[in-house]
C-alpha positions as a Markdown table, in Angstrom:
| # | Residue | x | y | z |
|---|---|---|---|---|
| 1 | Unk | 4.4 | 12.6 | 38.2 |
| 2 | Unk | 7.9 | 14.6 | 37.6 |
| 3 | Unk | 7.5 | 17.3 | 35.8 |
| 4 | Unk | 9.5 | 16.0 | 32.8 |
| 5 | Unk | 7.0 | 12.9 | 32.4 |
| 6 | Unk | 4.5 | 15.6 | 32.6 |
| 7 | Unk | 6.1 | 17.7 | 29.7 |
| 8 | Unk | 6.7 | 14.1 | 27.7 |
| 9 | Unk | 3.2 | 13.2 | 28.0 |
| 10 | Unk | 1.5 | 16.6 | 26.7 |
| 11 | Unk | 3.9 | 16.9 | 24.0 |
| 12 | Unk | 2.9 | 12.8 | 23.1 |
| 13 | Unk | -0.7 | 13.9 | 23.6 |
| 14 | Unk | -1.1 | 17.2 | 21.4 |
| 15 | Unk | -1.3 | 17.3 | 17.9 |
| 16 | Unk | 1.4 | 18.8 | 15.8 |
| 17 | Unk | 1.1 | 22.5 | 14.7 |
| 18 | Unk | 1.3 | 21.8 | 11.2 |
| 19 | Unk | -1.5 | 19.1 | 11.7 |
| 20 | Unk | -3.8 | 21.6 | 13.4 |
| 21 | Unk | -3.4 | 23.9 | 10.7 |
| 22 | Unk | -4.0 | 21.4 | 7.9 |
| 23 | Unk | -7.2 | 19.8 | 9.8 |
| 24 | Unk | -8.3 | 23.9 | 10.1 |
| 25 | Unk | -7.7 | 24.5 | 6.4 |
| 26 | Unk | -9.9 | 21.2 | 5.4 |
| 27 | Unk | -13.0 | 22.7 | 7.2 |
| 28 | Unk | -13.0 | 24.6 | 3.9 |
| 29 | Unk | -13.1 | 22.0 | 1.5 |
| 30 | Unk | -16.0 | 21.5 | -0.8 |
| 31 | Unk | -17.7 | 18.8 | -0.6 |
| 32 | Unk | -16.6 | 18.2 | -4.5 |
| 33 | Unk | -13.2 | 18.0 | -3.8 |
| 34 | Unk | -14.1 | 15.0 | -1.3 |
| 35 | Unk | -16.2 | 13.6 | -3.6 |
| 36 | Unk | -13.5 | 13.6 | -6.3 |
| 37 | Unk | -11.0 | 12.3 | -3.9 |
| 38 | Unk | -13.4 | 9.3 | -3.1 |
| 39 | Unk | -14.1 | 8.0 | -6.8 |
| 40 | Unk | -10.4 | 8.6 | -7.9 |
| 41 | Unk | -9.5 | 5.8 | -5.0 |
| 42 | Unk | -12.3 | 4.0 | -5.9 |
| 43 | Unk | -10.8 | 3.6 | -9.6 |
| 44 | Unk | -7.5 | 2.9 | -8.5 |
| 45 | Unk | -8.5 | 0.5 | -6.0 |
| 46 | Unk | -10.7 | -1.4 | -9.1 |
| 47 | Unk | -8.0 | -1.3 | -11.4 |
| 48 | Unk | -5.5 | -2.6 | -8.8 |
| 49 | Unk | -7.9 | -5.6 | -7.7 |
| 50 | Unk | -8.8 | -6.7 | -11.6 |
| 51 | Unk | -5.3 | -6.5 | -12.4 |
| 52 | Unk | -3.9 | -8.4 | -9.9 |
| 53 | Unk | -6.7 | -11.0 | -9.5 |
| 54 | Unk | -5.5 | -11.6 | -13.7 |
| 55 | Unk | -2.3 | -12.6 | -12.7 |
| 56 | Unk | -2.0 | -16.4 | -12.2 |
| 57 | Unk | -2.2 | -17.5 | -8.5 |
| 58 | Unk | -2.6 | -14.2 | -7.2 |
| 59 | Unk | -5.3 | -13.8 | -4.8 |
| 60 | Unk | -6.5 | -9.8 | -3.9 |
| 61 | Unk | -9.7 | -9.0 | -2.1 |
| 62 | Unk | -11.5 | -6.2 | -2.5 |
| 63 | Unk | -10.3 | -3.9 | 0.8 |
| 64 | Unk | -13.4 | -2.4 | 2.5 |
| 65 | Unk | -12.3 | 0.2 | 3.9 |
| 66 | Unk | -8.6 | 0.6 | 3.5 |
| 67 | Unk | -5.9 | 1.8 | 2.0 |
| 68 | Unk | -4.4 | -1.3 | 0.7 |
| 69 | Unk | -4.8 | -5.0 | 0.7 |
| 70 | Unk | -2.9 | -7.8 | 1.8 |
| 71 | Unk | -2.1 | -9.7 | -2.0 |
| 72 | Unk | -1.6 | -13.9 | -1.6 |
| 73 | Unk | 1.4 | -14.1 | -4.0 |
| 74 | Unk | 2.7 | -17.6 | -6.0 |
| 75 | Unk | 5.4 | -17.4 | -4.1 |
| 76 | Unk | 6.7 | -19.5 | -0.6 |
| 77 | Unk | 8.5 | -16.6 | 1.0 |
| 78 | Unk | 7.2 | -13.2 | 0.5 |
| 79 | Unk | 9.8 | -11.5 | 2.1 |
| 80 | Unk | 12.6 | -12.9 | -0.1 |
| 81 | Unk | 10.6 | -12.4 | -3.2 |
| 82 | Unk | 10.5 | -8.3 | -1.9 |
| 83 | Unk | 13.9 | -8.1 | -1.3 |
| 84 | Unk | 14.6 | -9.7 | -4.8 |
| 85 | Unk | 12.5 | -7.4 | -6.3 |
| 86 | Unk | 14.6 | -4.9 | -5.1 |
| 87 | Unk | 18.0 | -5.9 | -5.7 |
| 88 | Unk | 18.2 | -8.1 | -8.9 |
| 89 | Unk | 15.0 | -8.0 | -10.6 |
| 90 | Unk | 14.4 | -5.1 | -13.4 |
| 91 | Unk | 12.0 | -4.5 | -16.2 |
| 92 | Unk | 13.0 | -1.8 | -18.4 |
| 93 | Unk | 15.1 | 0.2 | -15.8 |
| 94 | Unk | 12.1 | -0.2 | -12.9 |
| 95 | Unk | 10.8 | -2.3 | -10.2 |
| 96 | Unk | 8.4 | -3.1 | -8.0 |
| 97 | Unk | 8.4 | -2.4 | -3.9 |
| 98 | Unk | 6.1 | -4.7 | -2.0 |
| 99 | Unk | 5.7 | -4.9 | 1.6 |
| 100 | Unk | 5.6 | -8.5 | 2.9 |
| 101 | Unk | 2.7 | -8.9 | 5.0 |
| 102 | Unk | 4.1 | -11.3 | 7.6 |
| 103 | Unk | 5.0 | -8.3 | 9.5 |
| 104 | Unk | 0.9 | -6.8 | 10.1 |
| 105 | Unk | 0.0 | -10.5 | 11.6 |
| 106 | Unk | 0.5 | -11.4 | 15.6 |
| 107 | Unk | 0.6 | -15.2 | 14.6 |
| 108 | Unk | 3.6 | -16.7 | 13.0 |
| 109 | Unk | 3.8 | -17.9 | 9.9 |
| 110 | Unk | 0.6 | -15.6 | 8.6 |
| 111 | Unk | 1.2 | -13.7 | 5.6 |
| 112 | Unk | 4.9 | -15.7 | 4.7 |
| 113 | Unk | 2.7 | -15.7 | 0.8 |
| 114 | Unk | 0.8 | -12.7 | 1.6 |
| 115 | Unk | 2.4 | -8.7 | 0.6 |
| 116 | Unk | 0.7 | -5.4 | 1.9 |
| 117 | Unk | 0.0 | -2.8 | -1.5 |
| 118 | Unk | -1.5 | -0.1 | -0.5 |
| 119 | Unk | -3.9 | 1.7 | -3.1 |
| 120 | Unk | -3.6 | 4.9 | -2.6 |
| 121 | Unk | 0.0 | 4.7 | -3.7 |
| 122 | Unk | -0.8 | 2.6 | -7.2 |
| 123 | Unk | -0.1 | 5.0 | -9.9 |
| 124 | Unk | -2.5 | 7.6 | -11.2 |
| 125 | Unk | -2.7 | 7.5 | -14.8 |
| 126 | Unk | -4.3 | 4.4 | -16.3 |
| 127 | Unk | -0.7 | 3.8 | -18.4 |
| 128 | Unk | 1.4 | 3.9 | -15.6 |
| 129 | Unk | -0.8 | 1.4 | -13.6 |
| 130 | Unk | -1.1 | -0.7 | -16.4 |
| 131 | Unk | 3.1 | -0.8 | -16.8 |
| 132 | Unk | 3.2 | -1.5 | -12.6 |
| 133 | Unk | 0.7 | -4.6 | -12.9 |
| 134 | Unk | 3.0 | -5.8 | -16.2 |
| 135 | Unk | 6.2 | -5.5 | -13.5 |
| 136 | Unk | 4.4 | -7.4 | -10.9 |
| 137 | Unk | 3.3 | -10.1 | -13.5 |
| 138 | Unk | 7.0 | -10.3 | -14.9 |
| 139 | Unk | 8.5 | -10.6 | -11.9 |
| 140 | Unk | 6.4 | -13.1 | -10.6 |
| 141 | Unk | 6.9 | -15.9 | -14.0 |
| 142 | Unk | 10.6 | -14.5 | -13.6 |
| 143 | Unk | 10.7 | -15.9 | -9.5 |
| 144 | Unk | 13.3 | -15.4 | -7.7 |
């Protein structure tokens, strides 16, 4: 192995300094703080779910373990309807970014209805995830 494959590979293999010292500073988080953490996703991750599920033709699990869930959308091309949503469609000066979920399956043609919304990102306060869910449910009887 040359030495500058060798160098490549430790500097691939090590975790970044700022990454070590985060990790070391969480070994002295209370327990509280984690527990608080946990039930704040848990509400977002409710609210996101009942929300969309309300929404005609809109089909979200419950994720079990993730971040986010793959949404089925009333739409025929997910990825069109994203890029829509970000370049013509407004509701009172905002939008709504969506990740089309064709992209996360190997198989073609999986996920051409389906977007990626990750949770952890869905507002915090119960008013400004209540005015997200009323974008996503305008754009969606607006189409594209």
């Amino acid at each position: 192995m040359t030495p500058d494959c060798c160098g490549l590979c430790v500097t691939r293999l090590c975790p970044p300094a700022l990454g070590q010292i985060a990790a070391e500073a969480s070994l002295d988080t209370t327990d509280e703080y984690f527990e608080s953490v946990y039930h704040e996703y848990i509400k977002r991750r409710n609210f996101m779910v009942e929300a969309l599920n309300k929404m005609p033709g809109v089909v979200c699990p419950i994720p079990k373990g993730a971040f986010y869930s793959i949404v089925k959308l009333p739409v025929d091309d997910a990825e069109k309807f994203a890029q829509w949503l970000l370049e013509e469609f407004d509701y009172n000066g905002q939008t709504v970014m969506l990740a089309p979920a064709s992209g996360f399956y190997y198989t073609p043609g999986l996920g051409k209805n389906e977007v990626r919304i990750r949770e952890c990102r869905w507002p915090r306060s119960a008013e400004d995830s209540d005015a997200c869910a009323c974008r996503l449910r305008r754009s969606l009887l607006n189409g594209c």
